[in-house]
C-alpha positions in Angstrom: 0.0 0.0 0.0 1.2 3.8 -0.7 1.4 6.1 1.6 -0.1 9.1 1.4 0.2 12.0 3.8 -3.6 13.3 4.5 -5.0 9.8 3.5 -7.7 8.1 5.9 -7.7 4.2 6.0 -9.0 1.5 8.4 -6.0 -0.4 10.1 -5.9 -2.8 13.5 -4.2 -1.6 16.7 -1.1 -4.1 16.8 0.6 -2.8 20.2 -0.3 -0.1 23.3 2.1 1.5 25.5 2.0 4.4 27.5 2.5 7.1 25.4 0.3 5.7 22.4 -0.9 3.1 19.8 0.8 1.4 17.2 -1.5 0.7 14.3 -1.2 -1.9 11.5 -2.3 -0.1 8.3 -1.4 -3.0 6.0 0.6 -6.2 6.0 4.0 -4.0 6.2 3.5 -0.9 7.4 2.5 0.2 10.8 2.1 3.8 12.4 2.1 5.1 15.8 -0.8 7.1 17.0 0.3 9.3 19.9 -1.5 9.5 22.5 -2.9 13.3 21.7 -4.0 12.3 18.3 -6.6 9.1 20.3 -9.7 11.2 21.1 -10.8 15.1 20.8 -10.7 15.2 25.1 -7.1 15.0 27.0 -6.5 10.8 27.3 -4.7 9.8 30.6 -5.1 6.4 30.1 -4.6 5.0 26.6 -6.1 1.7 27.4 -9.9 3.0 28.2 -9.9 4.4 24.2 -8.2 1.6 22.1 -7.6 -2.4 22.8 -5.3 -4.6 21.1 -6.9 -5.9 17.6 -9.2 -3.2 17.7 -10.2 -1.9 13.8 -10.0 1.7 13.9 -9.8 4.8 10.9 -7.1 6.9 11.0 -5.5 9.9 9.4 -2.1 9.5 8.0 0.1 12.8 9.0 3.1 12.2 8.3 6.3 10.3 6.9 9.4 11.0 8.2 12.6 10.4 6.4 13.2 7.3 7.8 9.5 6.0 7.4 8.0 6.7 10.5 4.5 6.9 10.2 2.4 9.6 12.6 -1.3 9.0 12.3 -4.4 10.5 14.5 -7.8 9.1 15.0 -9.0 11.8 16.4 -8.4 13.9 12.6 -9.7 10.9 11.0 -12.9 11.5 12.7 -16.3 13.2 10.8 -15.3 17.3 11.6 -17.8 18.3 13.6 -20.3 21.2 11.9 -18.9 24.7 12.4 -22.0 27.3 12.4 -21.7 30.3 11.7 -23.8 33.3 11.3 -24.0 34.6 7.5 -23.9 38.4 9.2 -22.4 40.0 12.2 -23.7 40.3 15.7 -25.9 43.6 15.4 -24.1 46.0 18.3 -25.9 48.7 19.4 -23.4 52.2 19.8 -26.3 54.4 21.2 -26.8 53.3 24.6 -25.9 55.0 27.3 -27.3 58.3 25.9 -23.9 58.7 23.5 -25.6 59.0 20.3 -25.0 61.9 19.1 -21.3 62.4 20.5 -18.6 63.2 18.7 -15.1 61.0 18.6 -13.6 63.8 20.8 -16.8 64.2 23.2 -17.1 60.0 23.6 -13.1 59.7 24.1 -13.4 63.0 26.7 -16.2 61.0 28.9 -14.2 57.5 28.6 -11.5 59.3 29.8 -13.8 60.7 32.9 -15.4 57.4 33.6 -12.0 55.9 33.8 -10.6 58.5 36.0 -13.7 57.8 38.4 -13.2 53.9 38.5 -9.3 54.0 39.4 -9.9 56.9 42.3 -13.0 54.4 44.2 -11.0 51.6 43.0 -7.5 53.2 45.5 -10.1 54.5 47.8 -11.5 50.9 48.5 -7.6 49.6 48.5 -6.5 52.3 51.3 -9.3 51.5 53.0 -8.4 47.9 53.4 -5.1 48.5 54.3 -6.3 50.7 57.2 -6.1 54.4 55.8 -3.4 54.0 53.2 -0.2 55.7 55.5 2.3 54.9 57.8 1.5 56.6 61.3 3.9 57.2 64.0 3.1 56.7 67.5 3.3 59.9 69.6 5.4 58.6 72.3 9.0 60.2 71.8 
């Protein structure tokens, strides 16, 4: 059998250790299957995905120079329907009473609003730490 990078065939799961799967993909040629290419969740234990003999599909993704064949399950699997909207999500600019504001007049009250949240946000801090300074005691 050729082998083709990309490719999806059916091959038997000849050996399991720790770190993944070897699968035989035809009467000469086997591939590894890491253990990050078994299932679409993280796999701690090998062993409760794949048995020995088991018939599985999988992805060829590469052939190194030496021959070593890299192959996924998980990429051999159906891809999963990605929805997506045919228009963007409608965002409304005109709340908050800034409708008619210019660039300058929106950035100026940002600016403000800002300014207002970091002063309460010190405030609360000093306030926790016991009045935000260092006081001496009075008795020298």
């Amino acid at each position: 059998m050729l082998v083709e990078v990309g490719k999806i065939v059916e091959g038997k799961v000849s050996g399991i250790t720790n770190f993944g799967a070897f699968v035989q993909i035809s009467n000469d040629q086997t591939g590894l299957v890491h253990i990050s290419e078994v299932a679409e969740e993280y796999v701690k234990d090998i062993k409760t995905h794949l048995k020995k003999n088991q018939t599985v599909k999988v992805k060829i993704i590469s052939v190194d120079k030496n021959g070593k064949i890299s192959l996924s399950i998980k990429k051999a699997l159906d891809p999963k329907p990605v929805v997506k909207s045919s228009k963007p999500a409608e965002v409304d600019f005109s709340s908050g009473g800034t409708k008619n504001l210019s660039f300058e007049e929106l950035m100026s009250k940002f600016m403000k609003d800002s300014d207002e949240k970091l002063h309460d946000l010190k405030k609360n801090f000093e306030s926790k730490r016991g009045g935000g300074g260092y006081k001496r005691s009075a008795q020298n």
